[in-house]
N, CA, C and O of each residue as an XYZ file, in Angstrom:
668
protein
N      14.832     61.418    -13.297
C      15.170     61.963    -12.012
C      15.621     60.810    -11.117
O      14.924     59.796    -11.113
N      16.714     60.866    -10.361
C      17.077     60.230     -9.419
C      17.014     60.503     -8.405
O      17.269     61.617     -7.948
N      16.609     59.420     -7.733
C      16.210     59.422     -5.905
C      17.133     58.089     -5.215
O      17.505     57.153     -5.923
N      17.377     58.154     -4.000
C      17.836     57.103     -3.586
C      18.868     56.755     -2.984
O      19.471     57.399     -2.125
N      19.282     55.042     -3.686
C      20.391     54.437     -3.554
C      21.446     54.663     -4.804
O      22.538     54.154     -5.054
N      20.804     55.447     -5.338
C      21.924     55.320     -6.531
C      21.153     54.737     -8.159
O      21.603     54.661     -9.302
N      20.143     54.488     -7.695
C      19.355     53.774     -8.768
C      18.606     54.127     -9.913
O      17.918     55.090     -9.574
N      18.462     53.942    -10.683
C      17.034     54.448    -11.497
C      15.959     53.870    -11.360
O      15.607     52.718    -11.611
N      15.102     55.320    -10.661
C      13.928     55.079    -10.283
C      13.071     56.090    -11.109
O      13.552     57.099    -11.625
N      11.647     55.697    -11.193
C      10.997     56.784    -11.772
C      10.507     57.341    -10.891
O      10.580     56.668     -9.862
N       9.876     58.552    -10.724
C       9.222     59.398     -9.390
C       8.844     60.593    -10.353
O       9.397     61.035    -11.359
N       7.654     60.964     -9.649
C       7.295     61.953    -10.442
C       5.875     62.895     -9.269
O       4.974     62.408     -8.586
N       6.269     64.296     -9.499
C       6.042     65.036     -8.488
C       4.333     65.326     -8.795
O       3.864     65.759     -9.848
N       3.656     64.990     -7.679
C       2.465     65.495     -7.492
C       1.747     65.844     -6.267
O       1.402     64.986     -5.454
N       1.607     66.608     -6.179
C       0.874     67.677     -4.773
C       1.644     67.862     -4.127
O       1.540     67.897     -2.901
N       3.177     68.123     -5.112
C       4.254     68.501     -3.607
C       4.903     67.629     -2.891
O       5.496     68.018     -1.885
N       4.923     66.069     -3.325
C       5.310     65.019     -2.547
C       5.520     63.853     -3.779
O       4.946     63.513     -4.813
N       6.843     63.428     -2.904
C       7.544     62.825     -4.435
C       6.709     61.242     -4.588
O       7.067     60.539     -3.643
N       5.916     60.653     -5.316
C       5.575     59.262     -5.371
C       6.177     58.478     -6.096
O       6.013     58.841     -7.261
N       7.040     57.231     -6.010
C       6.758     56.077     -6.954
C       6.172     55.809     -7.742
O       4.965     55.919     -7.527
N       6.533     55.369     -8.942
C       5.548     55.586     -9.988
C       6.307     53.701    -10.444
O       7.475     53.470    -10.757
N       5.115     52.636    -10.313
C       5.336     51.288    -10.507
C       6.445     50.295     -9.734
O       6.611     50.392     -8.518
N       7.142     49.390    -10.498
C       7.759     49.114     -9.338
C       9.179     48.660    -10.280
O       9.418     47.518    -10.674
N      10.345     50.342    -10.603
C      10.546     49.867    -11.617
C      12.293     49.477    -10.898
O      13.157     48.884    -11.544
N      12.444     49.905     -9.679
C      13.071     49.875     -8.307
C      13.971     48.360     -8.261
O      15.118     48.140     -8.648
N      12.881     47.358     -7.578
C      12.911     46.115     -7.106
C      12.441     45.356     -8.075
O      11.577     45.444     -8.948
N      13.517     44.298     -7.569
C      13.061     43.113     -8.951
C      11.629     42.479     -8.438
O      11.231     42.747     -7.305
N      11.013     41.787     -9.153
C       9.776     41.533     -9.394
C       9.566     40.328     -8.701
O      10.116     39.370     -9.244
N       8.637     39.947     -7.167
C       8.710     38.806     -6.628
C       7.871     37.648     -7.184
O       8.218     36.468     -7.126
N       6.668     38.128     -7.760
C       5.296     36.744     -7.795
C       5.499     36.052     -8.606
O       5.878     36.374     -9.732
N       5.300     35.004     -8.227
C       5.369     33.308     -8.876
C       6.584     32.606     -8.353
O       6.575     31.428     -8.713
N       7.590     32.913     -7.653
C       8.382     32.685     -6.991
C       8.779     31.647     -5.837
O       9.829     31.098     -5.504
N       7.189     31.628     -5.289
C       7.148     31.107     -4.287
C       6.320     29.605     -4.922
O       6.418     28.621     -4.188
N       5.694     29.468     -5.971
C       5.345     28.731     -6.273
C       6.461     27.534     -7.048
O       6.497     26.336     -6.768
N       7.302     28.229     -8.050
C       8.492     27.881     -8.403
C       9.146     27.410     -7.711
O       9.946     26.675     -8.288
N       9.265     27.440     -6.546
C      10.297     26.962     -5.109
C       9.320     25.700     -4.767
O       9.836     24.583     -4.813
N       8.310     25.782     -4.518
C       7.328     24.669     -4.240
C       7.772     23.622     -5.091
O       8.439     22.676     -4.672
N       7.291     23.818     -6.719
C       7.420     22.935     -7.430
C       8.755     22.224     -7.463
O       8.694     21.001     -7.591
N       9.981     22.795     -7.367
C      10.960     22.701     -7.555
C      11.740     21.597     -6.291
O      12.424     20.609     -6.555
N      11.352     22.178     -4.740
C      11.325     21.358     -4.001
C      10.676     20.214     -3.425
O      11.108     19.175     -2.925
N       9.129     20.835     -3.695
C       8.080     19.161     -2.841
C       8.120     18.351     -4.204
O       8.167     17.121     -4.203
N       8.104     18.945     -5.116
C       7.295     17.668     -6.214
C       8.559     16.489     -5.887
O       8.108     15.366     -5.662
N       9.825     16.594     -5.844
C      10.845     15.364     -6.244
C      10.459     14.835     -4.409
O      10.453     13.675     -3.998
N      10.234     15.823     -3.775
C      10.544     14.497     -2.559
C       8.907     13.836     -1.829
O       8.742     13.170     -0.807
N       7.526     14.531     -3.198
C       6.479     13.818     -2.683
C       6.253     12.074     -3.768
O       5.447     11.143     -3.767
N       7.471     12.444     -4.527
C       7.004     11.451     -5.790
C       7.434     10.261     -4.872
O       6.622      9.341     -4.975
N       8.468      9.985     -3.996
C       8.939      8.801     -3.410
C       8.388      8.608     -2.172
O       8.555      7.618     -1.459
N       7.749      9.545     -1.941
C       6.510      9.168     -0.435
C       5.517      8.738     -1.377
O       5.277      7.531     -1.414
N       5.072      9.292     -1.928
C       3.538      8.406     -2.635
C       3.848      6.908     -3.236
O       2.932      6.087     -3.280
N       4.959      6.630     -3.625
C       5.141      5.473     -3.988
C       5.452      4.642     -2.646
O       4.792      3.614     -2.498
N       6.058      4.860     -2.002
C       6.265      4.425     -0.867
C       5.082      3.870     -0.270
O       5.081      2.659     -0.051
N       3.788      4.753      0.115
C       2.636      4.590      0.857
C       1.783      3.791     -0.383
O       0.671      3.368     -0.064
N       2.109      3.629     -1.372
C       1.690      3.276     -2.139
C       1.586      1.490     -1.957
O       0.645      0.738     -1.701
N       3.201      1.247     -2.257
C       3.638      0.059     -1.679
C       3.184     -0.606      0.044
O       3.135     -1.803      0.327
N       3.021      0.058      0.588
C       2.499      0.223      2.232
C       1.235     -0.008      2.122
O       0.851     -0.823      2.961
N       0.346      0.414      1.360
C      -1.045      0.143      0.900
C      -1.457     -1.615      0.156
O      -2.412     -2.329      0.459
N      -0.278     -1.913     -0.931
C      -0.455     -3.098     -1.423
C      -0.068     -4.139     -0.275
O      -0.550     -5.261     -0.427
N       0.614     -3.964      0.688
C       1.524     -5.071      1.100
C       0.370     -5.124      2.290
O      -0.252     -6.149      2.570
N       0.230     -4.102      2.810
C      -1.588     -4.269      3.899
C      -2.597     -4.716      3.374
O      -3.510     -5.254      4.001
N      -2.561     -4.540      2.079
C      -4.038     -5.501      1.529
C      -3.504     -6.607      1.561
O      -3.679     -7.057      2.693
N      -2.850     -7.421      0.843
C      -2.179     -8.755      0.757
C      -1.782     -9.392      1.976
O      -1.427    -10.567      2.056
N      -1.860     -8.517      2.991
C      -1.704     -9.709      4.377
C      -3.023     -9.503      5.112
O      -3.069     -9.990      6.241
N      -4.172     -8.824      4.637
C      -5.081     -8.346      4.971
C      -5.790     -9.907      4.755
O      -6.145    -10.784      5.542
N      -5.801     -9.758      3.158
C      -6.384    -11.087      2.337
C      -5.683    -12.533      2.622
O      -6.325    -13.583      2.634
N      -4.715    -12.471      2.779
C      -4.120    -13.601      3.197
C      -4.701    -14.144      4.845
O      -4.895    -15.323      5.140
N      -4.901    -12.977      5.755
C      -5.487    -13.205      7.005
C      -6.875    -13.929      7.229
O      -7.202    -14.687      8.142
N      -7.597    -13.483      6.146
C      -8.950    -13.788      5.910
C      -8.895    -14.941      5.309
O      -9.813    -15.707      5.605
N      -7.872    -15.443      4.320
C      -8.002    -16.490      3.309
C      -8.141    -17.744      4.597
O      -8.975    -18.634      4.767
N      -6.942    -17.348      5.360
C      -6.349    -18.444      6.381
C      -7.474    -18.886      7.344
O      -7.948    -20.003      7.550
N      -7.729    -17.803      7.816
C      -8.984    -17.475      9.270
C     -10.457    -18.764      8.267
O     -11.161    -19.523      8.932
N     -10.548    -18.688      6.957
C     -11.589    -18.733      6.570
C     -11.269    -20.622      6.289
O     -12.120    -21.456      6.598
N     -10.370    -20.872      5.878
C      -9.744    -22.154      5.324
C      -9.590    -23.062      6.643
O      -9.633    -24.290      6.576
N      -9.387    -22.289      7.971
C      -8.849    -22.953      9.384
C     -10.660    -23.027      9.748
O     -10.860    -24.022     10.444
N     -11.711    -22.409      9.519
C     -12.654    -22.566      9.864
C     -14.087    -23.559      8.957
O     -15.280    -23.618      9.253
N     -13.340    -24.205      7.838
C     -13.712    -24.636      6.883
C     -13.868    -25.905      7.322
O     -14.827    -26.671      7.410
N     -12.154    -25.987      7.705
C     -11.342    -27.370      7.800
C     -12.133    -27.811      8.887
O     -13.027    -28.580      8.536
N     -12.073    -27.502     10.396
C     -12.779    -27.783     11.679
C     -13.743    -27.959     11.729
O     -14.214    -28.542     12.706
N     -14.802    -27.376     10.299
C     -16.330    -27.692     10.211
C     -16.836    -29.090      9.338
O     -17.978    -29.476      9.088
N     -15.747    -29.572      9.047
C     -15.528    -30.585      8.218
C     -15.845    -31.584      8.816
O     -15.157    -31.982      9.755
N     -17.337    -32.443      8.278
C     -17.849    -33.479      9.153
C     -16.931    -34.599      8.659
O     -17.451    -35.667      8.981
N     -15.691    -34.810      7.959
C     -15.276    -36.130      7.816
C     -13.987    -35.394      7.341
O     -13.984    -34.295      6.786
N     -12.733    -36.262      7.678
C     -11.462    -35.713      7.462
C     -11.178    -36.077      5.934
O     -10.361    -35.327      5.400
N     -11.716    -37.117      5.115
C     -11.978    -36.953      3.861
C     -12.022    -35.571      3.239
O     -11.277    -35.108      2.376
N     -13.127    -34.969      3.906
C     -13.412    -33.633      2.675
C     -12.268    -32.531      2.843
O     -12.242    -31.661      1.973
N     -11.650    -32.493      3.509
C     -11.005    -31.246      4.264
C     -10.156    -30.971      3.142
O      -9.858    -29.779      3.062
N      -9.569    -31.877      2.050
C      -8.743    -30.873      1.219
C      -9.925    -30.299      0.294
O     -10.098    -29.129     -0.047
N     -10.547    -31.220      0.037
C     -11.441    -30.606     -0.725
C     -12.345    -29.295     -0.527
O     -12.740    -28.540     -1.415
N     -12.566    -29.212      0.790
C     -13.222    -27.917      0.889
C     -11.975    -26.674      1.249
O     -12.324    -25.530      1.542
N     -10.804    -26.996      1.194
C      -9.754    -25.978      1.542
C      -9.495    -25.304     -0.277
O      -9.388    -24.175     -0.754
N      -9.480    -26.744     -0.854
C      -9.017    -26.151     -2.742
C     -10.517    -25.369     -3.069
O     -10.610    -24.651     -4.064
N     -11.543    -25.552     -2.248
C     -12.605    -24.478     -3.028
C     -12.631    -23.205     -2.401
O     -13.103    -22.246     -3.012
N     -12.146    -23.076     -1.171
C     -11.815    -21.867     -0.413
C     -11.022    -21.516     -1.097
O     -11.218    -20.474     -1.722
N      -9.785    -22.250     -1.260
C      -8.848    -21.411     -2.132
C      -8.915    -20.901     -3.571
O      -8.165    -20.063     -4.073
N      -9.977    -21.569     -4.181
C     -10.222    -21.178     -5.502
C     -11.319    -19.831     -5.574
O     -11.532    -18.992     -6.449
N     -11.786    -20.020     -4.462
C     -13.032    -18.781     -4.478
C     -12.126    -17.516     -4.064
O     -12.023    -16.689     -4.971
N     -11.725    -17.332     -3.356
C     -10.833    -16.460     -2.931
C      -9.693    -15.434     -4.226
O      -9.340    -14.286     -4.497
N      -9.528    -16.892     -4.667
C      -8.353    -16.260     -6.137
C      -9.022    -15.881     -7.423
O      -8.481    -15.383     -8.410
N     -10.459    -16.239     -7.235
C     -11.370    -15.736     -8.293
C     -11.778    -14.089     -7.844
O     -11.771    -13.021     -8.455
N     -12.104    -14.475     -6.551
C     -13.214    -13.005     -6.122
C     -12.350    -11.935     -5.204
O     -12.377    -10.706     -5.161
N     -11.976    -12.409     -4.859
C     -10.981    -11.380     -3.436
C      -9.374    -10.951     -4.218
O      -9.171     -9.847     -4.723
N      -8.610    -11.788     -4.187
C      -7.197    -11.980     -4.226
C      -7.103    -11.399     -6.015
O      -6.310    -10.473     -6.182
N      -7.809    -11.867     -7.203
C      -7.609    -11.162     -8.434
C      -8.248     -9.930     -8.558
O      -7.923     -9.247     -9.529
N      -9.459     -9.300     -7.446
C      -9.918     -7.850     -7.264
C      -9.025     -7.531     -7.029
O      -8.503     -7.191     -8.091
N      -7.981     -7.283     -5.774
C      -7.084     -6.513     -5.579
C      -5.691     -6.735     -6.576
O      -4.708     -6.508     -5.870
N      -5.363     -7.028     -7.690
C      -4.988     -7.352     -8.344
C      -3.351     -8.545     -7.889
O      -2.222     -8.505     -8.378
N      -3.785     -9.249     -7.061
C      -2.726    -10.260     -6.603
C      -3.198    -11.608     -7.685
O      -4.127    -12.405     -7.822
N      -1.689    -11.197     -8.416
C      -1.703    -12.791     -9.851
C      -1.166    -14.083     -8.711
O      -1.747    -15.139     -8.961
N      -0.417    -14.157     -7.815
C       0.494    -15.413     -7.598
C      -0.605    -16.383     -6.995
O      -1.686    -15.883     -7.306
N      -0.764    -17.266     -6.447
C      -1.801    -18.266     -6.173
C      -0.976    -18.880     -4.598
O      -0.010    -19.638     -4.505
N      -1.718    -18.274     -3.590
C      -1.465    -18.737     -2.780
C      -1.018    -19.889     -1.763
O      -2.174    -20.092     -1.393
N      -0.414    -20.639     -1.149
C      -0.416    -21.611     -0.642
C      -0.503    -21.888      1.025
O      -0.105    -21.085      1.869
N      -1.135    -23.258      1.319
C      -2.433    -23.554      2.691
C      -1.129    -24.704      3.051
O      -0.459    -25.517      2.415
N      -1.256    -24.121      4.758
C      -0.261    -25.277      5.344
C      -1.029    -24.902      6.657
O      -1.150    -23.840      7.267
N      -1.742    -26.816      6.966
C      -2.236    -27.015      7.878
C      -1.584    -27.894      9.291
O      -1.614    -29.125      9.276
N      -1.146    -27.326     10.195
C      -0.917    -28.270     11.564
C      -1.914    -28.198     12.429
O      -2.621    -27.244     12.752
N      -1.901    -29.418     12.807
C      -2.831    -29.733     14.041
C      -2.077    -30.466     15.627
O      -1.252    -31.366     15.778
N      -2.630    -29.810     16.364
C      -2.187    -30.255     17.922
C      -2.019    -31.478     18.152
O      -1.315    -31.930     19.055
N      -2.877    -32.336     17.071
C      -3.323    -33.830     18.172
C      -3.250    -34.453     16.718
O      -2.919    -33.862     15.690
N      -3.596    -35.647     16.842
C      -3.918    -36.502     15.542
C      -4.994    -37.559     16.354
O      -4.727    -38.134     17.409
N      -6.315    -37.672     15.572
C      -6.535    -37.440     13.859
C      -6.999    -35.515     14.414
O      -7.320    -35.039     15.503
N      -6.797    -34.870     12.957
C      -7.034    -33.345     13.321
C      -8.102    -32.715     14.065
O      -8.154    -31.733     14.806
N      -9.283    -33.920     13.481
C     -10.748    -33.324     14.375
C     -10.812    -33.466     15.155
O     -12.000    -33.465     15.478
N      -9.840    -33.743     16.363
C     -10.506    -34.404     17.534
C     -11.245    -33.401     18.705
O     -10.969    -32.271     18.302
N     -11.795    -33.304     19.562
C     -12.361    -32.231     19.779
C     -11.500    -31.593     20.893
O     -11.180    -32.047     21.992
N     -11.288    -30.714     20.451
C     -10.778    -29.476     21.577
C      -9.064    -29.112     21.066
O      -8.220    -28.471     21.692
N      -8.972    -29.624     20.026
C      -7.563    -29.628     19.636
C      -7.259    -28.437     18.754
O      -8.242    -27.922     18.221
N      -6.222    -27.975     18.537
C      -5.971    -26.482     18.074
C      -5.514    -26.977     16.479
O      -4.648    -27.850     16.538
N      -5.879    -26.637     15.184
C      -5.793    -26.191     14.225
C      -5.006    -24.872     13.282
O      -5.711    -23.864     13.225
N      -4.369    -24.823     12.939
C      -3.457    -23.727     12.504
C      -3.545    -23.490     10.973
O      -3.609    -24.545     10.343
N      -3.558    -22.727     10.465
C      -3.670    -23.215      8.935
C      -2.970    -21.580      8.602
O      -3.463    -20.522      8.991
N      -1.727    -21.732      7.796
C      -0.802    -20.485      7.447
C      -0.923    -20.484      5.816
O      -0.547    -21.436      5.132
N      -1.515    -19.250      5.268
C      -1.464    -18.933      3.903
C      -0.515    -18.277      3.872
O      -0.093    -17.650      4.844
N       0.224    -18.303      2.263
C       1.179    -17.786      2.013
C       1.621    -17.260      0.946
O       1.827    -18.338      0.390
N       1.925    -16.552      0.231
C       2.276    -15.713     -0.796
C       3.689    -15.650     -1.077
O       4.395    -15.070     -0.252
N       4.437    -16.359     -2.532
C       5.805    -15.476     -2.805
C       5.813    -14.663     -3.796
O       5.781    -15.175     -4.915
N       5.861    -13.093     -3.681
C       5.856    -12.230     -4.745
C       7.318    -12.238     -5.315
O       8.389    -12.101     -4.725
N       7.039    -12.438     -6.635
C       8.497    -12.253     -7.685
C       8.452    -11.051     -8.017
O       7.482    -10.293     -8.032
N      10.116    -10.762     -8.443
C      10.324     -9.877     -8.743
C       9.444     -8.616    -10.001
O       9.244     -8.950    -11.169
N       9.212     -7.833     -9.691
C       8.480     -6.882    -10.459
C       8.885     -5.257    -10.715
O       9.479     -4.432    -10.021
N       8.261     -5.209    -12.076
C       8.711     -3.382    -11.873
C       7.481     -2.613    -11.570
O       6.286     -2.851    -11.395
N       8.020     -1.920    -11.577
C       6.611     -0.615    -11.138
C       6.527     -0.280    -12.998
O       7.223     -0.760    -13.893
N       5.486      0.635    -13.067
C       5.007      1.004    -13.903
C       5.275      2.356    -14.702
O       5.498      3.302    -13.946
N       5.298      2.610    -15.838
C       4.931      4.188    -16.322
C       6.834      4.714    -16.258
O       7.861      4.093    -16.533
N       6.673      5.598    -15.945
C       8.550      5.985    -16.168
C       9.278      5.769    -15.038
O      10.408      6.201    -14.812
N       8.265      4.752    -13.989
C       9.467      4.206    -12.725
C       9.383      2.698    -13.355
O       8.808      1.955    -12.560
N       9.810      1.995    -14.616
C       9.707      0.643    -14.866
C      11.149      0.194    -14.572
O      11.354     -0.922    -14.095
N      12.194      1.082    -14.862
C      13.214      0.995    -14.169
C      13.566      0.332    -12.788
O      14.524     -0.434    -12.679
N      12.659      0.699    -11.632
C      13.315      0.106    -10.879
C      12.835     -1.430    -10.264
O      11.610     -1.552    -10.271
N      13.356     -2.260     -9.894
C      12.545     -3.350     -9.628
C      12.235     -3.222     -7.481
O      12.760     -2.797     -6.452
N      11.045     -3.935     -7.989
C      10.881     -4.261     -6.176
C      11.481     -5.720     -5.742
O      11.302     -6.732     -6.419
N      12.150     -5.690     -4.631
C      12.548     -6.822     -4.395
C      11.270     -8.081     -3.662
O      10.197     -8.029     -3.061
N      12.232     -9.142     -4.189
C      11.374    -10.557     -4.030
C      10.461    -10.071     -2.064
O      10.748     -9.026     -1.480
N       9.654    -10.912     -1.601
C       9.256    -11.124     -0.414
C       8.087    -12.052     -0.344
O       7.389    -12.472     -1.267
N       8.027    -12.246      0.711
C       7.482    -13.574      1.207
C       6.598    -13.160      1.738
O       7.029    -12.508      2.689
N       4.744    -13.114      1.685
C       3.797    -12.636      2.705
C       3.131    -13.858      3.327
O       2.835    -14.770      2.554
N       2.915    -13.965      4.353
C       2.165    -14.799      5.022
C       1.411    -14.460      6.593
O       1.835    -13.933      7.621
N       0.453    -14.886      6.302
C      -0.625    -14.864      7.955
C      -1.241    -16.417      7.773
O      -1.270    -17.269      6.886
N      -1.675    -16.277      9.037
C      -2.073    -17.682     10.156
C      -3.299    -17.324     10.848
O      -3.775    -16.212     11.078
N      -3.726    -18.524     11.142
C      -5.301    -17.904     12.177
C      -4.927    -19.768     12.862
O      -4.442    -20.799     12.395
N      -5.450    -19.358     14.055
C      -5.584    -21.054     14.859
C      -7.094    -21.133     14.992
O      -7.468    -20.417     15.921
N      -8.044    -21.734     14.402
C      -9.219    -22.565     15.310
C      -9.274    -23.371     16.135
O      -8.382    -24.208     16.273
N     -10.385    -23.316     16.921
C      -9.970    -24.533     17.831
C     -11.523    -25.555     17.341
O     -12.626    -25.245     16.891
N     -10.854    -26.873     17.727
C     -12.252    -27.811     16.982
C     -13.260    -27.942     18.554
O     -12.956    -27.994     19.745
N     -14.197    -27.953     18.005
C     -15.414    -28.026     19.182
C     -15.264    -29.148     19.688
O     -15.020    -30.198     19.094
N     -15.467    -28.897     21.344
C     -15.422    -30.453     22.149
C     -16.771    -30.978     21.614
O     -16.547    -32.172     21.419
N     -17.700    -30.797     21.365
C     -19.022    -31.274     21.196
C     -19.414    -31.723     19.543
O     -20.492    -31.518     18.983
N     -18.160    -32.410     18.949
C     -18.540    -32.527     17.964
C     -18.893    -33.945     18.172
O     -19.406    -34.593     17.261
């Protein structure tokens, strides 16, 4: 029996009033909307997550580099004789690349560049600077993005101490 637009529909008479019988009418909507999801977010969340991803490594690494510096500039100034000062900067720096800097998985080995305001460095009240620094080489990402490479960059942070007048 036909009803309608012209279509084949099924209908079938009970209590006098014509009902629908399934839905054999209209094409069939569910799962549709999920299909559209997948189809659209997945390609444009894969390059935000990598993105924030990268945004995440490059904040730890100047995070650690901040601390390396802050910690190496406060090493140096506590340094009762200008003798020890490299020496206690290469064990800062070695503790750091053991415990901190290879946790977050940073391989390159940082480098310590110290200026001072005045000469000789300790003198008291004189400003101290000490800039760590990082050059990351070129690398790929991992898994089926090995393809693309990240380009070279340069990370670095600084901290100034100042040396105590009362030393």
């Amino acid at each position: 029996m036909t009803r309608g637009s012209g279509k084949n529909c099924v209908f079938f008479l009970k209590r006098s009033k014509w009902q629908h019988f399934g839905n054999f009418c209209e094409p069939r909507d569910s799962g549709s909307a999920v299909v559209e999801f997948v189809i659209l977010a997945v390609p444009l969340l894969i390059p935000i997550i990598l993105y924030l991803g990268a945004i995440h490594e490059n904040s730890t690494t100047t995070s650690d580099l901040h601390n390396l510096a802050r910690q190496s500039a406060r090493a140096f100034i506590t340094s009762g004789d200008e003798s020890f000062e490299g020496a206690r900067l290469q064990t800062i720096l070695n503790v750091f690349e053991s415990k901190v800097l290879s946790r977050h998985g940073i391989k390159e080995i940082p480098t310590l560049q110290v200026e001072c305001s005045s000469s000789p460095c300790l003198t008291p009240d004189s400003r101290v600077k000490v800039t760590a620094t990082i050059s990351r080489i070129n690398r790929t990402l991992g898994g089926f993005l090995r393809f693309i490479p990240t380009p070279n960059s340069i990370i670095s942070a600084s901290d100034i101490q100042i040396v105590d007048e009362w030393r």
